[in-house]
Backbone bond lengths (Angstrom), bond angles and torsions (degrees), N, CA, C in turn:
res aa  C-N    CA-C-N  psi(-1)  N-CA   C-N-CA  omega(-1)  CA-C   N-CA-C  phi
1 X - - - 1.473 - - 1.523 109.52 -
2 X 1.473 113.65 120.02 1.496 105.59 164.18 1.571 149.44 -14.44
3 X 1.318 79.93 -67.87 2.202 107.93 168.38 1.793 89.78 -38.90
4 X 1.570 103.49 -85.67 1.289 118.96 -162.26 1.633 108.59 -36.19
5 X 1.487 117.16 -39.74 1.533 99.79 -171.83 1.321 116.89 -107.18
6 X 1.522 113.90 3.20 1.516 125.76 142.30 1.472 121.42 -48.13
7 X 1.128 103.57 -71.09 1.444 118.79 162.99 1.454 110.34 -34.11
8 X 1.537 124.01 -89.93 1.397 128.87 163.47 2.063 110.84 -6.21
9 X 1.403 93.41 -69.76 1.699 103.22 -161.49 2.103 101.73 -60.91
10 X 1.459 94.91 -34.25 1.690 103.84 170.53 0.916 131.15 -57.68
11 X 1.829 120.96 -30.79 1.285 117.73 -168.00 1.676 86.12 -100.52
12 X 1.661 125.10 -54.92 1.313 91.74 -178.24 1.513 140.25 -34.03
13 X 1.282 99.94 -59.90 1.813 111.56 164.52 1.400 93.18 -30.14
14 X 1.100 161.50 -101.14 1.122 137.03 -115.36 1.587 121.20 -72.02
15 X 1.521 100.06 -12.12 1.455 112.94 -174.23 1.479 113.90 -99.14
16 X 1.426 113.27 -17.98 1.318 131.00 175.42 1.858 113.65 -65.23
17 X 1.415 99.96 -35.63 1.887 104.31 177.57 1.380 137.43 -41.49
18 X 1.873 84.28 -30.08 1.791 92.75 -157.20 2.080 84.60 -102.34
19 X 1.203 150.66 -8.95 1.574 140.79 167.31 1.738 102.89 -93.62
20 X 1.267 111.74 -34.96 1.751 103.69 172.40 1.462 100.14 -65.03
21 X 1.522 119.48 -63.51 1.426 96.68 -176.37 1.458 120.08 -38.41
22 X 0.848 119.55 -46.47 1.653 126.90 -169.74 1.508 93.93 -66.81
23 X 1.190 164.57 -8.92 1.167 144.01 -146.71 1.594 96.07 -129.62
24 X 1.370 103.53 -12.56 2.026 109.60 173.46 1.457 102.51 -141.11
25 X 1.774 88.14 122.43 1.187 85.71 -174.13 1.926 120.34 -83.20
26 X 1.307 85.47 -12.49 1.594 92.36 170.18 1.377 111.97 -39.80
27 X 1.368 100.13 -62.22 1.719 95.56 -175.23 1.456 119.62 -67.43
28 X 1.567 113.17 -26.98 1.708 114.32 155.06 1.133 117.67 -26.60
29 X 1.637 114.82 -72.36 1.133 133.31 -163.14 2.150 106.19 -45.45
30 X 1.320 86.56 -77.28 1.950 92.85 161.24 1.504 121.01 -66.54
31 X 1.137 116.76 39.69 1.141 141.49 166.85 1.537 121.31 -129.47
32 X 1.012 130.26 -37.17 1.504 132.50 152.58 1.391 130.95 -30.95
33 X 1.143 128.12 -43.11 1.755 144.55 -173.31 1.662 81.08 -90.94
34 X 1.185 138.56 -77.44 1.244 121.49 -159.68 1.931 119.69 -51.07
35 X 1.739 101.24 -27.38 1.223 100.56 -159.33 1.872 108.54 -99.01
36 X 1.423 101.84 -6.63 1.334 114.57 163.28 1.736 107.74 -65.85
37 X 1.396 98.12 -62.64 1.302 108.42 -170.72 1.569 106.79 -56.25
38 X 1.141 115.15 -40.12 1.434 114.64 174.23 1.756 125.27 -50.32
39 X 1.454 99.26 -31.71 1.379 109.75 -173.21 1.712 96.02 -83.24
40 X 1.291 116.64 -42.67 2.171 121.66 -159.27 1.996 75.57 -65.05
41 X 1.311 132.18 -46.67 1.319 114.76 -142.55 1.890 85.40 -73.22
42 X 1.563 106.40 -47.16 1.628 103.07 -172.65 1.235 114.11 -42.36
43 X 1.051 115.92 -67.91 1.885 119.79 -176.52 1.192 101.74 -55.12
44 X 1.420 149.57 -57.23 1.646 147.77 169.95 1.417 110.75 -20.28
45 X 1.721 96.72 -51.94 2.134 106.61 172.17 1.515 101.68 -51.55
46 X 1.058 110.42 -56.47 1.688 121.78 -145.83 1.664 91.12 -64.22
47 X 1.031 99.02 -76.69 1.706 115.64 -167.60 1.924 113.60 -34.42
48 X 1.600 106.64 -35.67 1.384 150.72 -148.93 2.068 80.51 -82.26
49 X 1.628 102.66 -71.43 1.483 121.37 -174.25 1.631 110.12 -63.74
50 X 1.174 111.60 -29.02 1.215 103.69 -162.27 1.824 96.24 -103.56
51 X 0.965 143.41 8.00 1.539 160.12 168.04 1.512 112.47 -89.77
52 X 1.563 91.00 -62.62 1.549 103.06 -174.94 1.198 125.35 -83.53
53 X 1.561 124.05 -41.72 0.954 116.29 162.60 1.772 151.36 -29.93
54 X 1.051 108.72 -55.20 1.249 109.23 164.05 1.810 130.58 -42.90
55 X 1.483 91.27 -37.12 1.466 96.77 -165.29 2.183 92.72 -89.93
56 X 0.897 91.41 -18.62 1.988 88.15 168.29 1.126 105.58 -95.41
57 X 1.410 142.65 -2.33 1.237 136.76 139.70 0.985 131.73 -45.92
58 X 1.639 117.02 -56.57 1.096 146.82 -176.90 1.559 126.46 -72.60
59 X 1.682 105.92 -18.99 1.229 116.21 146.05 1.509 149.23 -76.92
60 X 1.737 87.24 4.65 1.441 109.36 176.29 1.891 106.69 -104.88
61 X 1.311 97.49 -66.99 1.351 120.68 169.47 1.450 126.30 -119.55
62 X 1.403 99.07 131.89 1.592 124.44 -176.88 1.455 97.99 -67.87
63 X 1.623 107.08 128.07 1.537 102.90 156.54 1.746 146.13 -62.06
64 X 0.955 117.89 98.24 1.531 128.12 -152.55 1.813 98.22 -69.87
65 X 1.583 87.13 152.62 1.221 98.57 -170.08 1.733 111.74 -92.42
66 X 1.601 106.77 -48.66 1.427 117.77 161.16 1.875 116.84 -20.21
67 X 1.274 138.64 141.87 1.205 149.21 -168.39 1.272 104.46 -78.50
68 X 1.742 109.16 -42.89 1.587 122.81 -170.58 1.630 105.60 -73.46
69 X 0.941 118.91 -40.21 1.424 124.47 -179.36 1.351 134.32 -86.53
70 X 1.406 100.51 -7.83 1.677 138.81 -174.63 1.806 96.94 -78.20
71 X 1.429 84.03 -45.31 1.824 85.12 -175.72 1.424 123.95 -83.41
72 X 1.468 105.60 -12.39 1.653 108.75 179.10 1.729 109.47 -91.51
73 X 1.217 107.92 -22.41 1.648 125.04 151.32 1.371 145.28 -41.83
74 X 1.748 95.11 -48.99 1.337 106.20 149.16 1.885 114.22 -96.15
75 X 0.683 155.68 38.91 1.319 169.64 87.59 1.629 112.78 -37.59
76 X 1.255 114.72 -62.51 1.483 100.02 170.48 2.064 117.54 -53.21
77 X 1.655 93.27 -44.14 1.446 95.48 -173.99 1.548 104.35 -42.21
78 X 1.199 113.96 -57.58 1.528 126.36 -132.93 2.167 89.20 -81.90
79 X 1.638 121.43 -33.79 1.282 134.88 140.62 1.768 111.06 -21.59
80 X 0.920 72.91 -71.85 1.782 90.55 -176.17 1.335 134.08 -68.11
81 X 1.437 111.71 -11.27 1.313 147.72 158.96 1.654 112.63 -68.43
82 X 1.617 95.70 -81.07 1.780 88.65 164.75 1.306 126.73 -53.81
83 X 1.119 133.63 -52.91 1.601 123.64 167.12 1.218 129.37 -33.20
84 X 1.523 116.05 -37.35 1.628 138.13 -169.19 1.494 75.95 -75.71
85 X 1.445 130.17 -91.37 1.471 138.04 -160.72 1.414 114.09 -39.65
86 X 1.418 113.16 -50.34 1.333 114.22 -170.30 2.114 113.11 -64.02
87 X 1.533 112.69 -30.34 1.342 125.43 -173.80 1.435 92.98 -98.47
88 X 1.523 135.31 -40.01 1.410 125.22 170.12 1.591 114.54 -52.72
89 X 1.493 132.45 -50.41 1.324 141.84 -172.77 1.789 102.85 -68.45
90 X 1.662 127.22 -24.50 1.323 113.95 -164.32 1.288 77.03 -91.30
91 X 1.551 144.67 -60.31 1.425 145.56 -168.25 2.092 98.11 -27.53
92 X 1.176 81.09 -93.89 1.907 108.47 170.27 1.381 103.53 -37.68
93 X 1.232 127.76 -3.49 1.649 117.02 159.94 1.639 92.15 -104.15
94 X 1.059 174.67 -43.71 1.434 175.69 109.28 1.689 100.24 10.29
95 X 1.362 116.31 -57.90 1.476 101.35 -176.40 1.391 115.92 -76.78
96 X 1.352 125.19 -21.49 1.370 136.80 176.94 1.590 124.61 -80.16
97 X 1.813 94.40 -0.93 1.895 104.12 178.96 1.770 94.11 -112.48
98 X 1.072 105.98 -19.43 1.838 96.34 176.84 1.347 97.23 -95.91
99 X 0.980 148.81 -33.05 1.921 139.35 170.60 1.218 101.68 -63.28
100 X 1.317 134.35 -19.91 1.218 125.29 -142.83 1.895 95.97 -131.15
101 X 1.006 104.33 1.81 2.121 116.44 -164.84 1.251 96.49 -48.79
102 X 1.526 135.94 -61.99 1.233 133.02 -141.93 1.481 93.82 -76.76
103 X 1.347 125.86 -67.86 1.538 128.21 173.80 1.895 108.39 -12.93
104 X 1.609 92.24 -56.50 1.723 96.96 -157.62 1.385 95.50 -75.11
105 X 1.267 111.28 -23.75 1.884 98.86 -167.62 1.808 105.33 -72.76
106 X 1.393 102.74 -60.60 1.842 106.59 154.08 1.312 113.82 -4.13
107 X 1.403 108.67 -60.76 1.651 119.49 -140.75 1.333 92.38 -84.31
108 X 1.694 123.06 -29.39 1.325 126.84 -177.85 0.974 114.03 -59.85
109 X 1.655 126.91 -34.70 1.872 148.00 -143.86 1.527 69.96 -80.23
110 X 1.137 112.50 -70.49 1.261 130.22 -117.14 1.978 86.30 -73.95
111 X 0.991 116.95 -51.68 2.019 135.78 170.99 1.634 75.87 -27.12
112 X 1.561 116.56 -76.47 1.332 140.80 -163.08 1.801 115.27 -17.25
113 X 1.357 88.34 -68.70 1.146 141.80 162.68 2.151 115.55 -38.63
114 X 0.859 91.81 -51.35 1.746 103.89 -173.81 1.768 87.81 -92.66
115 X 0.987 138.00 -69.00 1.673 131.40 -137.58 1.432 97.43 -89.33
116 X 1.653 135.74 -35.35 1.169 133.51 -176.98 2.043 121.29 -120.16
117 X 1.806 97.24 -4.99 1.009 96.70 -178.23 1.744 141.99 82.07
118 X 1.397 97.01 -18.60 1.511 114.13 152.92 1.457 149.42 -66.57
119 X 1.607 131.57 103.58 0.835 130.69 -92.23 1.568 95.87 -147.45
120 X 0.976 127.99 88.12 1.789 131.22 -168.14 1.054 113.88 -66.56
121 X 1.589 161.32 101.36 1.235 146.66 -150.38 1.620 106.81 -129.54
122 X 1.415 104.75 105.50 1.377 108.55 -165.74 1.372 105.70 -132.46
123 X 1.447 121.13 128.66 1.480 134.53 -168.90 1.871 97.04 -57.24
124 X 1.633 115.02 136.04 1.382 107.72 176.48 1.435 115.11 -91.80
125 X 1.519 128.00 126.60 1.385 119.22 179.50 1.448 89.80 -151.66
126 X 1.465 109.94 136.38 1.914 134.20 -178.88 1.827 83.84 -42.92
127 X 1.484 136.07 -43.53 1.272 105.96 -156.82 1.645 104.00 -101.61
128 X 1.058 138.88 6.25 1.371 138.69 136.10 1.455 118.08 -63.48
129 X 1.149 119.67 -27.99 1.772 121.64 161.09 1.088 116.38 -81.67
130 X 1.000 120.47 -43.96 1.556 119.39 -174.10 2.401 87.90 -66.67
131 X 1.013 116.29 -68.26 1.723 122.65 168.97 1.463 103.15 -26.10
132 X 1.273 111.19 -74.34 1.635 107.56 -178.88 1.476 123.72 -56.34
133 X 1.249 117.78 -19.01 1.608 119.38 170.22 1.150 100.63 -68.36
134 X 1.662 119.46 -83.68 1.058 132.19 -177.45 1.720 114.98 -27.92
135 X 0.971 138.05 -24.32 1.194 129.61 -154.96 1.833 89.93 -107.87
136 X 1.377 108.07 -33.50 1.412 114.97 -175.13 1.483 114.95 -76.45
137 X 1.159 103.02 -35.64 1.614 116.10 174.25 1.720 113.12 -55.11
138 X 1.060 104.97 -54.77 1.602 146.30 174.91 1.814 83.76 -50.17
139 X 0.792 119.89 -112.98 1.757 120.28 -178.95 1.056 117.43 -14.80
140 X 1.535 134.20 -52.04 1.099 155.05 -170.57 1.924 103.30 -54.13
141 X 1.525 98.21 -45.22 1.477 113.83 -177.24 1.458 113.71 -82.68
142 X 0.960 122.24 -25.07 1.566 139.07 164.01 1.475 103.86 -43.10
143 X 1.407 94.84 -80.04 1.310 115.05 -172.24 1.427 110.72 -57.45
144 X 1.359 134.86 -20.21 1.297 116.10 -174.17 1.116 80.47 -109.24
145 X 1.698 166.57 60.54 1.001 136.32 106.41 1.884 112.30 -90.22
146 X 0.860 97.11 -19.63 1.712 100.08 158.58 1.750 117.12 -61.21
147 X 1.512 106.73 -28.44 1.817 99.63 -176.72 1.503 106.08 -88.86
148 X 1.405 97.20 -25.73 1.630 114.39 176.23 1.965 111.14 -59.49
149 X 1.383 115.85 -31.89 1.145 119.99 -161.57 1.638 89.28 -111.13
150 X 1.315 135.59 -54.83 1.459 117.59 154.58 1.569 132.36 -38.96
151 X 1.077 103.74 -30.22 1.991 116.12 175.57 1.857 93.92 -59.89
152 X 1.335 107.09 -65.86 1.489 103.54 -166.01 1.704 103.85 -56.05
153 X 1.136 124.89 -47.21 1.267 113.73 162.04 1.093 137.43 -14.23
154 X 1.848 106.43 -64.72 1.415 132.75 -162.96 1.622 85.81 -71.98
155 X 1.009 130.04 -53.83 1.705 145.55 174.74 1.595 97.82 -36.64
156 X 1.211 137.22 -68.21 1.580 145.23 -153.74 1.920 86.59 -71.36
157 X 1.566 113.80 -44.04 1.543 108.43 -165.97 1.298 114.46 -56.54
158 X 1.496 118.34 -29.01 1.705 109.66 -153.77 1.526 89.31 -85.93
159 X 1.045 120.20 -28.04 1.657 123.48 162.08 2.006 125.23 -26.07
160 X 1.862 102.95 -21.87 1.100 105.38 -171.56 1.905 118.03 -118.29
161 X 0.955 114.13 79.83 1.264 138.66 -154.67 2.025 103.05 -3.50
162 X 1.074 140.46 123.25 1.417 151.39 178.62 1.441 108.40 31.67
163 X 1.077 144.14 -17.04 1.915 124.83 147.23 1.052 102.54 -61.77
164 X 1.531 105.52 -73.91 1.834 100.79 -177.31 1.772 114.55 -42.88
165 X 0.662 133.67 -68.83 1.744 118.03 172.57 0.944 126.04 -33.84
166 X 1.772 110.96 -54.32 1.709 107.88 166.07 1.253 108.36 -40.55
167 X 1.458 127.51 -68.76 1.397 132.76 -141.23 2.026 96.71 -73.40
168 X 0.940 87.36 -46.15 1.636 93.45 -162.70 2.407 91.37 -68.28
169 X 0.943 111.66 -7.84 1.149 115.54 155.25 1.882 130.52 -65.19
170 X 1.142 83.24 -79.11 1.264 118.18 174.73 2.087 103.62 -39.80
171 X 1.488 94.45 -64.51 1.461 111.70 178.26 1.838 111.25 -53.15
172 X 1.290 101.16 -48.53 1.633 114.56 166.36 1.881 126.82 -46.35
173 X 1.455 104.86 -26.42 1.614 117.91 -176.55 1.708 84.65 -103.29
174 X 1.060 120.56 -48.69 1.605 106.63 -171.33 1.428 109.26 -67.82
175 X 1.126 134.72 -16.71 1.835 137.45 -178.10 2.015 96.70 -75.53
176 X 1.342 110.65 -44.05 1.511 122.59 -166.39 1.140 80.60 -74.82
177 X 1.540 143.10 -81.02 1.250 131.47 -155.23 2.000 116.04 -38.95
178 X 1.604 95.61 -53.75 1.614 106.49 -178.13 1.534 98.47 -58.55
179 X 1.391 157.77 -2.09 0.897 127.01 -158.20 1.599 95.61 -110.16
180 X 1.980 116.71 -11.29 1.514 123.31 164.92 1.442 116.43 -83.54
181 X 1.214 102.31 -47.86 1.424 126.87 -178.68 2.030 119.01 -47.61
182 X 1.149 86.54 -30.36 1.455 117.98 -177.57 1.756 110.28 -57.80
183 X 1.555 107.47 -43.82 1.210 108.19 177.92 1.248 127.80 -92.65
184 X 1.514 117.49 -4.79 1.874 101.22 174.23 2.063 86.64 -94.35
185 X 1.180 114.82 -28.53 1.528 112.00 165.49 1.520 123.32 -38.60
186 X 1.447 97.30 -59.13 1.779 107.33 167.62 1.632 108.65 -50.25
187 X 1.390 143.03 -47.09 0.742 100.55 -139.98 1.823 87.96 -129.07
188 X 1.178 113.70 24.71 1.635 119.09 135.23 1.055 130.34 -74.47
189 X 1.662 112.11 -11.66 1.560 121.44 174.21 1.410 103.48 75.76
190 X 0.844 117.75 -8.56 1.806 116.58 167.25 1.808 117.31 -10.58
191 X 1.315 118.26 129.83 0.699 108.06 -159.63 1.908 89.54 -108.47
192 X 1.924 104.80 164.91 1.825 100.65 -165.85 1.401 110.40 -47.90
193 X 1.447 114.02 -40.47 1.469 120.00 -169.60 1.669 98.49 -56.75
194 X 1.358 103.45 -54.07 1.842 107.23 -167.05 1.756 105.02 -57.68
195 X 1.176 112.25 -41.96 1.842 124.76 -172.63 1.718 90.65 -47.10
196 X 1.566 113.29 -66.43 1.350 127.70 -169.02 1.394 109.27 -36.50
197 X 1.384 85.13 -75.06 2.111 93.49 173.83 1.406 123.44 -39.90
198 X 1.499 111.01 -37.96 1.547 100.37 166.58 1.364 125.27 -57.82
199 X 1.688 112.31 -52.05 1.464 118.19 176.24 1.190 132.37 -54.90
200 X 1.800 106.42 -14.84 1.697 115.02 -158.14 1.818 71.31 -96.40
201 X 1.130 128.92 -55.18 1.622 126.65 -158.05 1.381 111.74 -56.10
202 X 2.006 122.27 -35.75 0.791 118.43 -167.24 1.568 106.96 -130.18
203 X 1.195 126.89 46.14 1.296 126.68 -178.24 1.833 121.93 -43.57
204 X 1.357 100.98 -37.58 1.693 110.76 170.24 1.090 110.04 -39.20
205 X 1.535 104.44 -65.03 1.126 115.01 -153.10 1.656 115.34 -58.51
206 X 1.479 118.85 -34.13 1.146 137.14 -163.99 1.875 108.24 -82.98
207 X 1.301 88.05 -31.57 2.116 92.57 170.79 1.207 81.97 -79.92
208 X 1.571 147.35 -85.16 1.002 131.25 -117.57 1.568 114.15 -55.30
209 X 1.618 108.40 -67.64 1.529 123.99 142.58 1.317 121.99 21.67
210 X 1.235 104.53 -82.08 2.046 145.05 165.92 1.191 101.85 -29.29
211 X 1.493 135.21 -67.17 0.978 150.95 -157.85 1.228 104.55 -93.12
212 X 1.610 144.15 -32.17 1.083 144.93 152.72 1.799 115.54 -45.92
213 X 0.822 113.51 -47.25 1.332 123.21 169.92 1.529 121.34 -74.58
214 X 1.240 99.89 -48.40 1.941 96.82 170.14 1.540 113.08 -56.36
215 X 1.693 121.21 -13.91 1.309 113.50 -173.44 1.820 100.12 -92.20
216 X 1.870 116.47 -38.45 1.116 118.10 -169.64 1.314 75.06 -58.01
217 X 1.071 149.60 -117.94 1.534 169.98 134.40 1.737 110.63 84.71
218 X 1.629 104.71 -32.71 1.382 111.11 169.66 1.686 118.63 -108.53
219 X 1.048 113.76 2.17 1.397 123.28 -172.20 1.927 110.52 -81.87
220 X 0.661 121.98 100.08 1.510 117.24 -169.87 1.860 112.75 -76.17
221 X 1.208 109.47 132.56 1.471 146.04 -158.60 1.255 114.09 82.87
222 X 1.400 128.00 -3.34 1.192 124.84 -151.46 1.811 99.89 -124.04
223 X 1.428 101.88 -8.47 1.610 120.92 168.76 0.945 109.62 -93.06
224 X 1.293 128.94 31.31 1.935 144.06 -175.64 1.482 91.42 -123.14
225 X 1.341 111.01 -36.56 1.891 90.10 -169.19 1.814 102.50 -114.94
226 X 1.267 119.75 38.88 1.555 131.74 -158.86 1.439 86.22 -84.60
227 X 1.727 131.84 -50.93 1.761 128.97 -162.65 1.208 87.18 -55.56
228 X 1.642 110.23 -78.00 1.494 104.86 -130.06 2.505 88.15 -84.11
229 X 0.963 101.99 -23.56 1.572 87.29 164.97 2.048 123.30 -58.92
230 X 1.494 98.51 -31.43 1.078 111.26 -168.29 1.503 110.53 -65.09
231 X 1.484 118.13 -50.95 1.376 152.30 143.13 1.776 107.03 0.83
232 X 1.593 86.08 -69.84 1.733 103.13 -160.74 2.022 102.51 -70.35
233 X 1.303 100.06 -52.00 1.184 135.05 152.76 1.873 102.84 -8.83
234 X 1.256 92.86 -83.40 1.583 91.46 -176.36 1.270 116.98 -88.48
235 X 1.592 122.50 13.11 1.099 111.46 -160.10 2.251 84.87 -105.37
236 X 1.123 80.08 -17.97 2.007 84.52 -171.26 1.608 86.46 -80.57
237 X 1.503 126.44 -53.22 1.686 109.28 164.27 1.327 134.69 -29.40
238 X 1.415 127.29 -46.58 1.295 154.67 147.12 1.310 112.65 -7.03
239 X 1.547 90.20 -85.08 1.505 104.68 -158.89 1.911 96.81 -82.05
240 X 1.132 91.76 -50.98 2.185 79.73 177.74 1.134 121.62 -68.07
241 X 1.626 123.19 1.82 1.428 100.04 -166.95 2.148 99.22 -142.84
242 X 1.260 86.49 -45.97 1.873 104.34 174.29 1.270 128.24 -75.05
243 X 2.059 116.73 -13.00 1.023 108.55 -151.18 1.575 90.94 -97.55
C-alpha cells in the first residue's frame, strides 16, 4: 500500500541525516555553525529549567512538609521537568532553523547536489550573502508564524474528544516535518500551489518523517545534531521520494 511505504521511506529518512552527514564532509563543514548553535541554545534550556523551574513550581504548589506528599511533589517536579524540556527543545528547534536558515538551505544545495547532481552556480560576493541570508531569514519567519498559528490549532483540536487528538496529532508531526522539508522546497522555488501538490501526493511520507524526528528529538546527544541532520534528512526524502 502506498500510505504504508510512504510512511516507511519517511520515517527512515529521518534517521538516515545524522550517518550521511558524517559520510561528507562538505556538509560537516556547513554543519558546524548550526550544530554549535544547537548545543549554546540546549544548555541555555537546561540551565534556564533547572534555575527557574522550581520557583514556577512553587507558584503553583507549596512544598509540603509531610513524607507522603513530599514524594508526589517530586514526581510532579520531575513531570514538569519533561514537559518544560520536551516543549522547550520543539520551540529551540524553530528558533535554531531561522538563525541557522542560510547554513541549512546550503546544506540542502549541496544534498541537491550529491543525489541528483544539480548544481546552482552563483558568482560569490558578501552582498549576495548578506541578500541570500536576509531573504532566508525572512522566510524562515514567515513560516514560523504559520506553525505558530497552526500550533494553536493543534491546541483548540485535543479539545475534541479522539478525532480532535488524532488530528491535532497527526497535524503536530506534519508542522515538524514542514519545518525540514521546507528547505529543499525553498530552494526549488516551488510555488504554494506546487508545495500543496507535493503534500496532498505524498502525505505518508510527511507523517512518517515527523515522527522520525520527534523520536531523534527526544534522544539525548543525539538532539544536538537534529537541525542540520534534520535538513539532510529531508532533503534525501525530497529528492528520492517528493521530487
Amino acid at each position: 500500500m502506498k500510505l504504508i511505504q510512504d510512511l516507511q521511506f519517511g520515517f527512515r529518512c529521518a534517521f538516515q541525516g545524522i550517518p550521511y552527514l558524517f559520510r561528507h564532509t562538505s556538509l560537516l563543514r556547513l554543519a558546524a555553525i548550526p550544530i554549535v548553535l544547537n548545543i549554546g541554545l540546549f544548555m541555555g534550556l537546561i540551565w534556564l529549567i533547572y534555575s527557574k523551574l522550581g520557583d514556577l513550581i512553587a507558584l503553583l504548589v507549596s512544598k509540603p512538609e509531610a513524607w507522603a506528599w513530599l514524594i508526589f511533589y517530586y514526581i510532579l517536579m520531575a513531570l514538569a521537568f519533561l514537559f518544560v524540556l520536551i516543549l522547550g527543545t520543539f520551540l529551540l528547534c524553530l528558533i535554531g532553523n531561522i538563525l541557522a536558515a542560510p547554513f541549512h538551505e546550503w546544506m540542502s544545495e549541496k544534498v541537491r547536489e550529491l543525489e541528483i547532481g544539480k548544481k546552482e552556480e552563483r558568482p560569490f560576493s558578501f552582498k549576495v550573502l548578506f541578500q541570500e541570508g536576509k531573504r532566508m531569514i525572512g522566510t524562515q519567519i514567515k513560516k514560523l508564524s504559520l506553525i505558530l498559528f497552526l500550533e494553536v490549532l493543534v491546541l483548540l483540536l485535543i479539545f475534541i474528544p479522539v478525532f480532535g487528538t488524532v488530528l491535532s496529532g497527526a497535524l503536530t508531526l506534519i508542522l515538524l516535518a514542514l519545518q525540514f522539508i521546507d528547505f529543499p522546497l525553498e530552494i526549488e522555488k516551488l510555488s504554494v500551489q506546487e508545495q500543496r501538490n507535493r503534500f496532498l501526493k505524498f502525505p505518508g511520507a510527511w507523517l512518517g518523517f515527523g515522527a522520525g524526528i520527534s523520536i531523534l528529538l527526544a534522544i539525548p546527544i543525539l538532539n544536538f545534531l537534529i537541525l542540520p541532520a534534520g535538513v539532510v534528512g529531508a532533503s534525501l526524502l525530497y529528492y528520492r521520494r517528493l521530487l
